[in-house]
N, C-alpha and C positions, 0 to 999 in steps of 0.2 A: 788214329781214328778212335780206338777205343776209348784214348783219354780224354777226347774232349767229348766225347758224350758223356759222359762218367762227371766232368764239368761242370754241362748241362743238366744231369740229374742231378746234381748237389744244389745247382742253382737252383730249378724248382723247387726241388725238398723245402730247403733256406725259406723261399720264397714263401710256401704254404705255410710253414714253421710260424712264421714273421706273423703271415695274415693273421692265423691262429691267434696268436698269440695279443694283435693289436685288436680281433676284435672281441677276445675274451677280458682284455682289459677295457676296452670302451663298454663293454655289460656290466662289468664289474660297475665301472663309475657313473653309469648310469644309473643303477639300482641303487648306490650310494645317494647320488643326488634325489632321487625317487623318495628315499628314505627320510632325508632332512626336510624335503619337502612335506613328506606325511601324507603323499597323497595318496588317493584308493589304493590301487594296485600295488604300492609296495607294499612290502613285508611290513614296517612299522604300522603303515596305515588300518592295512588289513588285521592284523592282531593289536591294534589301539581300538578299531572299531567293534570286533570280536569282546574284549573288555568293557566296553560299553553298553552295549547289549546284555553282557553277564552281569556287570553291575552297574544298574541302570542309579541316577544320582540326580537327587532333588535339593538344590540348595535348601538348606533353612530359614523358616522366613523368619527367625529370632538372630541371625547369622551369630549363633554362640558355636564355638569351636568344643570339639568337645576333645578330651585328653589323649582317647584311643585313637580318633581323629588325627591329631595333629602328632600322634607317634610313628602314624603309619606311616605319613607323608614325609617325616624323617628318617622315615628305614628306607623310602625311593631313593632320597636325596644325597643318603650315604652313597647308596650304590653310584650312583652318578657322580659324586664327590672323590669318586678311586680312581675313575677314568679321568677328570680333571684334574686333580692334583698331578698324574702322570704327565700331561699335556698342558700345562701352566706357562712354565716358562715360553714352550712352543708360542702357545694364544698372544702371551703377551707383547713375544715382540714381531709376530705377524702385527695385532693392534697398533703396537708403535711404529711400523715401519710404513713410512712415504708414500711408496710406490711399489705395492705389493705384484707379484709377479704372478703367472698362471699355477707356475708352482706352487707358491703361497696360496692360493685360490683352495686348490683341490686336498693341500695338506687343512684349512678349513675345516673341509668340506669333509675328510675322515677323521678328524677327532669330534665334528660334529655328531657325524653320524654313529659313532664309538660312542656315546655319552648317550645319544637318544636310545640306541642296544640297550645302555646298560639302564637306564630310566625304565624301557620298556620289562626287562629283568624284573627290577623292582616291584612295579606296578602287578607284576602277574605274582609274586612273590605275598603282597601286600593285599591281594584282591582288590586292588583300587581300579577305577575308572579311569582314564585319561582325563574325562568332564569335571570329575572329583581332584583330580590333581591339580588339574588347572585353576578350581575354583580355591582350593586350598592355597596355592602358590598364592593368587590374589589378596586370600584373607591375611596370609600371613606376611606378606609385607606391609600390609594397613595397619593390623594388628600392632606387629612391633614398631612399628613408625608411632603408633598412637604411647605405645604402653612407652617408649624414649622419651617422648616430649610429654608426658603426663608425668615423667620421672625426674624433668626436667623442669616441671611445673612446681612440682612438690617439693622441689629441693628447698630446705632453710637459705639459699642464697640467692635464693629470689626474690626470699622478701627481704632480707640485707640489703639487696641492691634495689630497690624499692625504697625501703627509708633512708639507704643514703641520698637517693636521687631526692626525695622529701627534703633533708634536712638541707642540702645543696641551694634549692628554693630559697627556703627559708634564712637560710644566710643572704642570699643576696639579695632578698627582703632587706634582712635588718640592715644592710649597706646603703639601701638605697633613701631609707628613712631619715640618713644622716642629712640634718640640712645642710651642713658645714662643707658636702661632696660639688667638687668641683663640672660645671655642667658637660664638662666633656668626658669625664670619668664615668660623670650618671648616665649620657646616653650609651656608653659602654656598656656597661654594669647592664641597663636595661634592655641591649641588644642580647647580651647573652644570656639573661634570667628568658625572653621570650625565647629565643631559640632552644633552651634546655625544658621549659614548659613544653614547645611545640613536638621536642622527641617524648618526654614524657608522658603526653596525651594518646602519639601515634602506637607508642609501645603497648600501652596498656589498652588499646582498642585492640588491636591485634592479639592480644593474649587474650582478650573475650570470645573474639571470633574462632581463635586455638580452643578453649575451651568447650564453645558452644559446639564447635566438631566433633569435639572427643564425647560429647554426649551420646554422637551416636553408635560407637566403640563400647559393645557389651562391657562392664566391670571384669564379669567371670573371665572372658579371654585376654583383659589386660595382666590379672594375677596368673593365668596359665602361661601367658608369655614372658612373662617372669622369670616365672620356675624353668623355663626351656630355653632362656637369655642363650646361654653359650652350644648349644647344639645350635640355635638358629645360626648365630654368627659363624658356628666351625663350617654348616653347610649352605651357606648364603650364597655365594655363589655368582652373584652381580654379575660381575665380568661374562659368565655363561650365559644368564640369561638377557643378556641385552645383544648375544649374539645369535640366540636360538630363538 
């Protein structure tokens, strides 16, 4: 008699133990998912929103980045750049795999939420805004997107490959001057002299319209993204934010 009550209390214990225990892990993941989502009541939310309030942020209407600016947003980005390099291989081949499982889901869902911890670290570390971070993330992909293809503008081999494409013409110019050119060679010769004119023309309207972009790309923040080339690229981070 004794021992099966003894049983029965183990089984309940077991039982409460269990409940306990699934439903401090369902809070758990709950306030995790709270968290990536950002919304009021979590903890991120509520101390992102806290930050904003203390330092309230007005884009600039010159959008020049300024140095101290774009140092701070690199001191965030580090911090968030230790939680992700930990968790890389993990992301990448949850990303590559087919048919991701629930498991997959919620492993996610805490190095998400591990990375936005350590973002939010940052930000209180750095006095920055979440409004300010975000605006800076913005600038600074435009930024260096511009200050690349301005670098790629300027290179000597673009005007190389420009008077080659010149001189290309011009040869098949003088080919087709020959009288002496058989008429089936000529309309040869002259299909591919229009078709090399017709990329030549498209090329170089496109490089006006690249251009005429980049005009709206302060100067000062093309040379300051310059100077900060290899800290942008160590904490770029892509892969992150195209999941966050």
């Amino acid at each position: 008699m004794i021992g099966c009550i003894s049983v029965v209390v183990i089984g309940v214990i077991a039982l409460g133990v269990g409940g306990y225990f699934v439903k401090t892990w369902f809070t758990e993941k709950t306030k995790t998912v709270k968290n990536v989502l950002g919304t009021e009541d979590s903890d991120y939310g509520k101390k992102t929103t806290e930050l904003n309030q203390k330092y309230p942020f007005t884009p600039p209407s010159d959008n020049i980045v300024r140095e101290e600016q774009l140092q701070r947003f690199l001191a965030v980005r580090k911090e968030m750049n230790v939680v992700y390099k930990q968790h890389e291989a993990e992301i990448k081949k949850m990303t590559d795999k087919p048919n991701p499982t629930a498991s997959d889901a919620l492993g996610t869902l805490t190095i998400i939420n591990d990375v936005h911890m350590a973002q939010l670290k940052g930000l209180q570390a750095q006095n920055m805004s979440k409004d300010e971070y975000e605006y800076m993330r913005r600038m600074v992909y435009i930024n260096w997107v511009g200050m690349t293809v301005t670098q790629a503008l300027e290179s000597p081999k673009r005007d190389e490959m420009i008077e080659q494409q010149k001189k290309s013409l011009e040869e098949l110019d003088r080919q087709l001057q020959n009288p002496d050119l058989p008429a089936e060679q000529r309309q040869q010769l002259q299909t591919t002299r229009d078709e090399m004119q017709k990329q030549f023309d498209y090329t170089n309207a496109e490089m006006e319209k690249i251009e005429k972009g980049l005009e709206m790309i302060p100067r000062e923040n093309i040379e300051l993204f310059k100077k900060y080339d290899p800290e942008i690229r160590e904490n770029g981070m892509l892969g992150l934010d195209v999941m966050i």
